[in-house]
C-alpha positions as CSV (number, residue, x, y, z in Angstrom):
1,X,0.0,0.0,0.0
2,X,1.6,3.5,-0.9
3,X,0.9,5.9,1.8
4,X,-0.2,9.8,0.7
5,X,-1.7,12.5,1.9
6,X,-4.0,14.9,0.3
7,X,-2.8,18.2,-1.2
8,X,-3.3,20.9,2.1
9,X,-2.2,24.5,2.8
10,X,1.1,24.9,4.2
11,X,-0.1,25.9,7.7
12,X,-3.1,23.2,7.4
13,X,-2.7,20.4,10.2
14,X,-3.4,16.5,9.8
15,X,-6.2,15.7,11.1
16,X,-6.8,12.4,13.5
17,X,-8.9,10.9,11.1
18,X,-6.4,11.1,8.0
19,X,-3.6,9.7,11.1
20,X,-5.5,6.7,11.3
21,X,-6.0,6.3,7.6
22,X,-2.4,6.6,7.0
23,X,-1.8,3.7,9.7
24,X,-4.1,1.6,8.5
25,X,-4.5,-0.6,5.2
26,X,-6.3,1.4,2.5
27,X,-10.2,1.2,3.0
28,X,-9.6,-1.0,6.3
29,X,-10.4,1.7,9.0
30,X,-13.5,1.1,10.9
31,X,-14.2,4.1,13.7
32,X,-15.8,3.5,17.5
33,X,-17.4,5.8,19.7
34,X,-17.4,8.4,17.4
35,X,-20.8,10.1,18.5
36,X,-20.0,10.3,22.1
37,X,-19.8,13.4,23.9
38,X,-18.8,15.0,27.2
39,X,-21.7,16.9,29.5
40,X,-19.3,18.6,30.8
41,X,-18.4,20.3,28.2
42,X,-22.1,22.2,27.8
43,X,-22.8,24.1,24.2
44,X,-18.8,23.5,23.5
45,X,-19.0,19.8,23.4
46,X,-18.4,18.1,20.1
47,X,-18.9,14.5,19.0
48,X,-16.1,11.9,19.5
49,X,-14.8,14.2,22.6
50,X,-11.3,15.0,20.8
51,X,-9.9,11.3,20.4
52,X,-11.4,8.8,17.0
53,X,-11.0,4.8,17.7
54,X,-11.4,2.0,15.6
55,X,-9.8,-0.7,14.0
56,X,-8.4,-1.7,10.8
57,X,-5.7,-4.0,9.3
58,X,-1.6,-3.9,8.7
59,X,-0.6,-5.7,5.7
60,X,-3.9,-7.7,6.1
61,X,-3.2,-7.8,10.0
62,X,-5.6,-6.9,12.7
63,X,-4.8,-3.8,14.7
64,X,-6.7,-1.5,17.3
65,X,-5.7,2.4,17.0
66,X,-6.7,6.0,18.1
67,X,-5.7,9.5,17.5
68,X,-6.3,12.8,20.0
69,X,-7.6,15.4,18.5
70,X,-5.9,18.9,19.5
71,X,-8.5,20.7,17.7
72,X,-11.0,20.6,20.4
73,X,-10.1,21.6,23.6
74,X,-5.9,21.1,23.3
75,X,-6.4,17.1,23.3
76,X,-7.2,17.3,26.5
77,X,-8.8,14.2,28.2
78,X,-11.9,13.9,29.7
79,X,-14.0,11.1,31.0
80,X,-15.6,10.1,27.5
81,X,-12.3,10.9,26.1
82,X,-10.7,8.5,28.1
83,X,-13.3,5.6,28.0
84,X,-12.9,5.9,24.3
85,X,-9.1,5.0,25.2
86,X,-10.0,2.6,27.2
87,X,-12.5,0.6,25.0
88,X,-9.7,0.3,22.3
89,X,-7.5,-1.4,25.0
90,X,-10.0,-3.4,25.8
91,X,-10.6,-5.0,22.2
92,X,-6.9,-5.1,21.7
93,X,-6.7,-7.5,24.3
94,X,-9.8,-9.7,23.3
95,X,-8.4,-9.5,20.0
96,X,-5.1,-10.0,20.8
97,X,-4.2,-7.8,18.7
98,X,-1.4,-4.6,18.5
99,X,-2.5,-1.1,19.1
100,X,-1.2,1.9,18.0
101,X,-2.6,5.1,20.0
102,X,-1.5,8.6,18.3
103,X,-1.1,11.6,21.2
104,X,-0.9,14.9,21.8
105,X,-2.8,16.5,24.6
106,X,-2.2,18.5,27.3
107,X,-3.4,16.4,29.8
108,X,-5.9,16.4,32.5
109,X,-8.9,18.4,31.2
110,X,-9.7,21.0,34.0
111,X,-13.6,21.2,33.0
112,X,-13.8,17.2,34.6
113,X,-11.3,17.5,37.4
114,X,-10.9,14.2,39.2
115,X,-12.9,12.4,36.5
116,X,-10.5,13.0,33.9
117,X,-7.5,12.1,36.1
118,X,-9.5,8.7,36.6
119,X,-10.0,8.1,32.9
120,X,-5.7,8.8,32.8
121,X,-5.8,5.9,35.9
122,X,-7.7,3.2,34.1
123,X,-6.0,3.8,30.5
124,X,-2.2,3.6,32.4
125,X,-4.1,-0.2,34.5
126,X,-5.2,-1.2,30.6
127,X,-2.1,-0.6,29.0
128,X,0.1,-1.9,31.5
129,X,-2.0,-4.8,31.8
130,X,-1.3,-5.7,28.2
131,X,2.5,-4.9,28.4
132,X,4.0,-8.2,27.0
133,X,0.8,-9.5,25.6
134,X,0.2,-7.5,22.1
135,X,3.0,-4.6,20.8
136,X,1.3,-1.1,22.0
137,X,3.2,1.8,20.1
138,X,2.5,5.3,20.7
139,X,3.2,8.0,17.9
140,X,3.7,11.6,19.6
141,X,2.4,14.3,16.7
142,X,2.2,17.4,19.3
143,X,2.3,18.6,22.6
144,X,2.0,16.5,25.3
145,X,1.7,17.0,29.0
146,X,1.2,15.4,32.0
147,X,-0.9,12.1,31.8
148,X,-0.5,12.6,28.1
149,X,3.4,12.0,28.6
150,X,2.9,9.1,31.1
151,X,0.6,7.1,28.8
152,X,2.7,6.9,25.5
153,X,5.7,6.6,28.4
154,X,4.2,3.0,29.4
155,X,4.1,1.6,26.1
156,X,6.3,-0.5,24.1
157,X,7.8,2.4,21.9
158,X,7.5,5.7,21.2
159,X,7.4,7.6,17.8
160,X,7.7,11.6,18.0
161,X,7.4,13.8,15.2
162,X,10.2,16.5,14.7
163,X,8.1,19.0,16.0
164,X,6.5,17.2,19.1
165,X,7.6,17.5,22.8
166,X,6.6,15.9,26.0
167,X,7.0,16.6,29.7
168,X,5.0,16.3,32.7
169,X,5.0,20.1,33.6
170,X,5.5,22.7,30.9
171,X,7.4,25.8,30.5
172,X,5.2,28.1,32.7
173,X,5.1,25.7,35.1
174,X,8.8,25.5,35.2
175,X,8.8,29.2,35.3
176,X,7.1,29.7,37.9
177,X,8.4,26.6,40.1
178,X,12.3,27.2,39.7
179,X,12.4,30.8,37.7
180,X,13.9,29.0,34.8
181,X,12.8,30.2,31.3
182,X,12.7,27.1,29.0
183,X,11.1,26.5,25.4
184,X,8.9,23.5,24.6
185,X,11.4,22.1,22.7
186,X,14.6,22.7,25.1
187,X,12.3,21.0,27.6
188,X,10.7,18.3,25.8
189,X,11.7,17.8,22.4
190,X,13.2,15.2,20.2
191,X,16.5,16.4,20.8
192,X,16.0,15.8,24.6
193,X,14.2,12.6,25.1
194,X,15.9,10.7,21.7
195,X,19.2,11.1,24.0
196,X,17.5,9.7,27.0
197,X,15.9,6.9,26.0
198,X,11.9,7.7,26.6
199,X,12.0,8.2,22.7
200,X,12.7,5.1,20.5
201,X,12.3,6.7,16.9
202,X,11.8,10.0,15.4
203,X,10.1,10.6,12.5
204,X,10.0,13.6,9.8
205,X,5.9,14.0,10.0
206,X,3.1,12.4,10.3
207,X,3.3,10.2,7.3
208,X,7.0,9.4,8.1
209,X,5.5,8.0,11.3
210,X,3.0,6.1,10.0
211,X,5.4,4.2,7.5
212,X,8.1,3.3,10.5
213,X,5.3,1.8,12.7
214,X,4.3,-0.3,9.7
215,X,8.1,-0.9,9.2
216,X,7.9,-2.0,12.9
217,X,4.8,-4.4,13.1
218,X,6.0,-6.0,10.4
219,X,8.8,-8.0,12.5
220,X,6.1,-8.1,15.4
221,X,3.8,-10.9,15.6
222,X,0.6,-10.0,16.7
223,X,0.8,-10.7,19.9
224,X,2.9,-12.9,22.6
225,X,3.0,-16.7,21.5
226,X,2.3,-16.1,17.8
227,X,5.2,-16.4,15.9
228,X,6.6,-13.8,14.1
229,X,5.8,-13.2,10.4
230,X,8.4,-14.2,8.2
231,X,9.6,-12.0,4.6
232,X,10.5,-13.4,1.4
233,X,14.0,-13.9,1.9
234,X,16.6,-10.7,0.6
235,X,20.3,-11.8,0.4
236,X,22.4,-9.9,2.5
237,X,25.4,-7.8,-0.1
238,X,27.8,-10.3,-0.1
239,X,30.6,-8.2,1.5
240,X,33.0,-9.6,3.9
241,X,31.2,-8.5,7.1
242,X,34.9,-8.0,8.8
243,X,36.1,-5.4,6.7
244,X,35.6,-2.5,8.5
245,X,36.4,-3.9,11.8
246,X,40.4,-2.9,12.1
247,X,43.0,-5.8,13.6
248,X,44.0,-3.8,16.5
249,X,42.1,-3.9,19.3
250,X,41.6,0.2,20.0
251,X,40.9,1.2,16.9
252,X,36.8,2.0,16.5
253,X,34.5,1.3,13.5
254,X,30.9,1.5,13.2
255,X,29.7,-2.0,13.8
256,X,26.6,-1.0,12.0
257,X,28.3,-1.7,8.8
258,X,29.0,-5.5,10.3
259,X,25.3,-5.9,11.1
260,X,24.5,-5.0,7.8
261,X,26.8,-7.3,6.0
262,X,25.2,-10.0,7.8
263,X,21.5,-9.0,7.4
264,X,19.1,-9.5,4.5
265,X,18.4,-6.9,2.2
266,X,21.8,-4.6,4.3
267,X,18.1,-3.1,6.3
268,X,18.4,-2.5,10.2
269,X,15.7,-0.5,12.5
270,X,17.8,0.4,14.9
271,X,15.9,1.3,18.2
272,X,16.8,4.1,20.8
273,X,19.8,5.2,18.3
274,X,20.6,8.6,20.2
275,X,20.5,7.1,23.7
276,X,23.2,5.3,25.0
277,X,24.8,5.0,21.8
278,X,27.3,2.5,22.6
279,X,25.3,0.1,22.2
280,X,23.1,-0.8,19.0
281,X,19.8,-2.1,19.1
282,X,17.3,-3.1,16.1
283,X,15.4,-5.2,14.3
284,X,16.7,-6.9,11.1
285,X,15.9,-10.4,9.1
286,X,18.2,-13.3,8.9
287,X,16.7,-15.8,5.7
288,X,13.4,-14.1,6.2
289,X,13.3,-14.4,9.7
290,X,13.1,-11.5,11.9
291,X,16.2,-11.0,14.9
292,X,16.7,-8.6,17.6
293,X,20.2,-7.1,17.3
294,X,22.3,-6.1,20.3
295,X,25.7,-4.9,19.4
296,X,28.5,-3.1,21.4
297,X,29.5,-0.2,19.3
298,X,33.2,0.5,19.4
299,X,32.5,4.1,17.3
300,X,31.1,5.7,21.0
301,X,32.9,5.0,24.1
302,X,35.1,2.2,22.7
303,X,32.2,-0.4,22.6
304,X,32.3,0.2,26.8
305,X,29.3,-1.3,28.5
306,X,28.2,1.7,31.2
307,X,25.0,2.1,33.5
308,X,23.0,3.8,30.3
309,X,24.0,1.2,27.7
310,X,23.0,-1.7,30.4
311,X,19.8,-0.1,30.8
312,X,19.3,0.3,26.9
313,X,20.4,-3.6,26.7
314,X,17.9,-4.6,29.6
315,X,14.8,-3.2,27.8
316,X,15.3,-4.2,24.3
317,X,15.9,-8.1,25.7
318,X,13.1,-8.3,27.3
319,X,11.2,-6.5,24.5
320,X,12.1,-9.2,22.4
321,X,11.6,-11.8,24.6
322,X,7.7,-10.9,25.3
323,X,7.5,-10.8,21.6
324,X,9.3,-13.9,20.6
325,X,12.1,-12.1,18.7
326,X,15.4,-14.6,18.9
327,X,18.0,-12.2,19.3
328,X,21.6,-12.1,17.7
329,X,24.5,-10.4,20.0
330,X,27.8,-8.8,18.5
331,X,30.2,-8.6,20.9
332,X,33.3,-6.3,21.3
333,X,34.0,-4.8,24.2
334,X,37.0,-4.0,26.7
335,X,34.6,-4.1,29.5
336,X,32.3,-2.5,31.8
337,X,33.4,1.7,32.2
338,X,35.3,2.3,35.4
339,X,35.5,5.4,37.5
340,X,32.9,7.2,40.3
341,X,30.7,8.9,38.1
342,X,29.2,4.9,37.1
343,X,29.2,3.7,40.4
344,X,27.5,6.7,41.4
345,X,25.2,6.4,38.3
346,X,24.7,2.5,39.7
347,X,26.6,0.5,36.8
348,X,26.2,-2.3,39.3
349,X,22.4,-2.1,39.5
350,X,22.2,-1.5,35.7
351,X,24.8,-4.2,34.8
352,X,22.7,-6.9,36.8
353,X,19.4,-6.1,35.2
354,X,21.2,-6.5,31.9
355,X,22.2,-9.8,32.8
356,X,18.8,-10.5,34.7
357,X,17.5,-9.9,30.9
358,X,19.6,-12.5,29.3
359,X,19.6,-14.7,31.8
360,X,15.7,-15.2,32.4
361,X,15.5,-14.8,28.3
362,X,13.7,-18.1,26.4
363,X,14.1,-17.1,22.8
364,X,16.8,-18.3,20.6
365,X,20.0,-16.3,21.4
366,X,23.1,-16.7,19.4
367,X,26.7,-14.8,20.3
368,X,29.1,-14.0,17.8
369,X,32.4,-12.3,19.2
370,X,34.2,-9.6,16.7
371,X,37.3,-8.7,18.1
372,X,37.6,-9.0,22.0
373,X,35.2,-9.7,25.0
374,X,36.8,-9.1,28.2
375,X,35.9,-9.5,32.0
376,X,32.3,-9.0,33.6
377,X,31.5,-7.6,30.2
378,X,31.9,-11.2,28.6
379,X,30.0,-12.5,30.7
380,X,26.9,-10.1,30.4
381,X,27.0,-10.2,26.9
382,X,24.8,-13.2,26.4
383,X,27.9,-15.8,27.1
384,X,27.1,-19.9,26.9
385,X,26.9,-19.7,31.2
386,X,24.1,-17.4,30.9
387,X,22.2,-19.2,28.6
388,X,23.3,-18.7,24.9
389,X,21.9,-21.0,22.5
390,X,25.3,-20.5,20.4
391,X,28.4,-18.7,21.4
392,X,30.7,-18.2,17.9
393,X,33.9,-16.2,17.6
394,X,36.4,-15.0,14.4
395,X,39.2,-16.4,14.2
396,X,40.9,-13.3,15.1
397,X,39.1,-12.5,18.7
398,X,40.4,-12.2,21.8
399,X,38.5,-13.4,25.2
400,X,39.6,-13.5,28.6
401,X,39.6,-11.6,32.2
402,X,41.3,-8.3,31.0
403,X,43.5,-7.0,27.7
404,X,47.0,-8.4,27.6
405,X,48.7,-5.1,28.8
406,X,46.8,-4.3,31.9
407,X,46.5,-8.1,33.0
408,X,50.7,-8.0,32.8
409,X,50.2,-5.0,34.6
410,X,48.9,-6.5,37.8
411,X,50.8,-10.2,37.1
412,X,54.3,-9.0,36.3
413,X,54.3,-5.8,38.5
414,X,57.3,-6.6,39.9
415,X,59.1,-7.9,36.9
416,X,58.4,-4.7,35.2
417,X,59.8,-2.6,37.8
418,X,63.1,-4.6,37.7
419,X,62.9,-4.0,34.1
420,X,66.2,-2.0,32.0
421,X,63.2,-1.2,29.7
422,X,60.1,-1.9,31.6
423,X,58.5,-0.8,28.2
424,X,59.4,-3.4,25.9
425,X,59.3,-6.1,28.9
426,X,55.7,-5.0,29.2
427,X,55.4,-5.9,25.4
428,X,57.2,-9.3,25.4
429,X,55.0,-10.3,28.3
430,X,51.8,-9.2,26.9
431,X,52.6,-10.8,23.7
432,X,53.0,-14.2,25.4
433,X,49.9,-13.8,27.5
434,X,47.9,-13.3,25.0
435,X,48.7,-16.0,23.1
436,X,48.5,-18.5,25.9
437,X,45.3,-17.0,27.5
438,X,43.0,-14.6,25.0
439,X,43.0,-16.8,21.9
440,X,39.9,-17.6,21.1
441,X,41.1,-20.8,20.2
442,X,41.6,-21.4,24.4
443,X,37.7,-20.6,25.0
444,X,37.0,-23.1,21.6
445,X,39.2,-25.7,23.5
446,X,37.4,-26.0,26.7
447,X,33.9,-25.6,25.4
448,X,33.1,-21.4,26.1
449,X,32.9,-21.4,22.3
450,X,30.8,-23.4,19.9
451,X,32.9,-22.9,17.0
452,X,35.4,-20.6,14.9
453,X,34.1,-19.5,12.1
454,X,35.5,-17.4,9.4
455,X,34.2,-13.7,8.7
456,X,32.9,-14.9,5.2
457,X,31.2,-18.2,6.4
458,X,29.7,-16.0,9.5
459,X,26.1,-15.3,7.6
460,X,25.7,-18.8,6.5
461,X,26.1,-20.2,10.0
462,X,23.8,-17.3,12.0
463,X,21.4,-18.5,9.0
464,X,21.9,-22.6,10.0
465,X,22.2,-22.0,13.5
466,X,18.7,-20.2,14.3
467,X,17.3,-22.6,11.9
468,X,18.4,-25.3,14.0
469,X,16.2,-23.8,17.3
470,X,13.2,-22.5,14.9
471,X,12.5,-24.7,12.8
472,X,13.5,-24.6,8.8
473,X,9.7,-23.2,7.6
């Protein structure tokens, strides 16, 4: 289906209705509660109450939507409003199906008082009721405030157009709370919440919006159990997937490039891509069959593994866990980040939940090492002891407690000290440890990893290997 819009004046908004139209397969939408209105509201109520529901398909899939109207009274939600809200929740879970809510209100509306704050209560029960039972995606297209930042907040993701911004109190709240003078946007714009994490994509418009959540449900099933639909299957490019990763161990690369050489088609929806961006996360197709990817990135922080990354790790795991998405891990890492600003920012805390994800994971998992895993960071990284389906490494990897340098460091002190040229002792003696201790070919030997497999042979296998724990259909 090729999604459009119909010629408009410049300044002319989208309306809710032509939202859900754009969502939806082309003739699909059917609306609810569209003639309901609030009493509240006297002579100024309108039908509908600001917010269209209904239903329609995705690619000939079932899915349950709505769309706030700012238009009538900023958005804002009311009781009707919010029963409206609530009734789409409510048939998504009978028919297990996704739902897809678009927002922008400014919260609470003050004409209903403690009614409307109820209706917020019961949609944030309903949705977190069906967290991890059908994918609930919220697309922010304007201002939102208050409850109306809390309920896209609880969802799975979150879609905001350039031009949207949430936060719980806005700018002449702030002003008159703390004396600060703030924009909308410094306060709640893309730029701010893409970096810290509450955003997972951003989109160019409405229709741009509308495309990526299709994008999106396409590697979802429908809900938790089904399995997830599988594409005609894209050959990946054909390059050599190691050619941009350099030989020594400190130089950085964008292992995007890797994930793409692997992938079908070279196509990766990465997820969360300005937060935490030492670590990757998307969605991608291996023979057809969708994968969660989780990747240290050596381009930011040297592929570290810190308290925001951990956190950024946690979620997406257990996102695709719900959802039934096996997930493939590239690993190449020096660690876990050091110093008193992460133990202060609780790397411990964040660290465990990461490895709480992987552990207590039941989808297909498959490691491949890069370059180098080393210390607590190895074993976080989906390793065989946590429950990896497959660990694999190139042939060129190095594994162990620490780098060759610093472990000489701490083993040799002494001998270095005593050193003529403590400099080129350090060298010989971190040559030697490495070769008897971070070889990958050591971890192959005593069962850490599965096989060794050559960068060129590396899509092939990923392709065999989650066949062997799916199933070959």
């Amino acid at each position: 289906m090729t999604l459009a819009l119909a010629p408009r004046a410049a300044d002319e908004r989208v309306t809710p209705l032509e939202r859900l139209e754009l969502l939806c397969d082309r003739d699909s939408l059917a609306l609810i509660r569209s003639e309901v209105i609030s009493p509240a509201m006297g002579a100024k109520a309108r039908s509908g109450d600001g917010v269209l529901g209904g239903s329609g398909t995705i690619d000939g899939r079932p899915v349950f939507c709505y769309a706030q109207d700012p238009s009538f009274a900023g958005g804002s939600l009311g009781e009707a409003h919010a029963n409206t809200i609530a009734r789409v929740l409510e048939l998504a879970e009978r028919g297990r199906a996704p739902v897809v809510g678009f927002v922008s209100s400014g919260g609470a509306r003050m004409q209903e008082g403690v009614a409307a704050l109820g209706g917020y209560g019961r949609i944030f029960k309903r949705t977190v009721a069906l967290s991890g039972r059908v994918p609930q995606i919220s697309i922010v297209t304007g201002v939102s405030a208050g409850g109306g930042a809390y309920s896209p907040a609880l969802t799975d993701w979150v879609v905001m157009t350039d031009e949207s911004t949430m936060f719980l109190t806005g700018p002449g709240v702030v002003h008159e709370a703390l004396g600060e003078d703030v924009s909308a946007q410094q306060l709640g714009g893309t730029r701010v919440h893409e970096r810290n994490g509450v955003c997972h994509f951003v989109a160019r418009d409405d229709l741009d919006a509308a495309r990526l959540v299709r994008d999106l449900l396409g590697y979802l099933p429908s809900h938790s159990g089904a399995t997830p639909p599988r594409a005609p299957r894209e050959p990946a490019s054909g390059r050599d997937p190691s050619e941009p990763v350099p030989d020594e161990p400190r130089r950085v690369y964008d292992v995007r490039s890797v994930i793409r050489a692997l992938v079908d088609g070279d196509e990766l929806l990465e997820f969360s891509a300005g937060w935490a961006r030492n670590l990757v996360t998307g969605m991608a197709r291996l023979d057809g069959r969708p994968v969660g990817v989780i990747a240290n990135q050596p381009r930011y922080l040297g592929g570290v593994l810190d308290a925001a990354s951990s956190e950024k790790g946690a979620r997406f795991v257990t996102k695709c866990n719900a959802f039934g998405i096996p997930l493939l891990v590239l690993v190449d890492t020096p660690g876990f980040m050091p110093g008193t600003r992460q133990e202060a920012a609780g790397v411990i805390r964040h660290g465990a939940t990461l490895v709480h994800a992987f552990a207590q994971a039941t989808v297909p998992r498959i490691t491949l090492i890069l370059r180098k895993a080393f210390g607590g960071a190895f074993i976080t990284m989906n390793s065989k002891d946590l429950g990896a389906d497959y660990v694999f490494a190139w042939p060129g990897a190095e594994i162990g407690v620490m780098g060759a340098k610093p472990a000489v460091g701490v083993i040799h002190r002494r001998e270095l000290a005593a050193a003529e040229d403590p400099e080129a002792e350090r060298e010989r003696l971190a040559q030697s440890y490495a070769e008897a201790q971070l070889r990958p070919q050591v971890a192959a030997s005593t069962g850490y990893i599965d096989e060794l497999i050559a960068p060129r042979d590396t899509r092939a296998r990923l392709v065999w290997a989650f066949g062997s724990l799916v199933g070959a259909s």
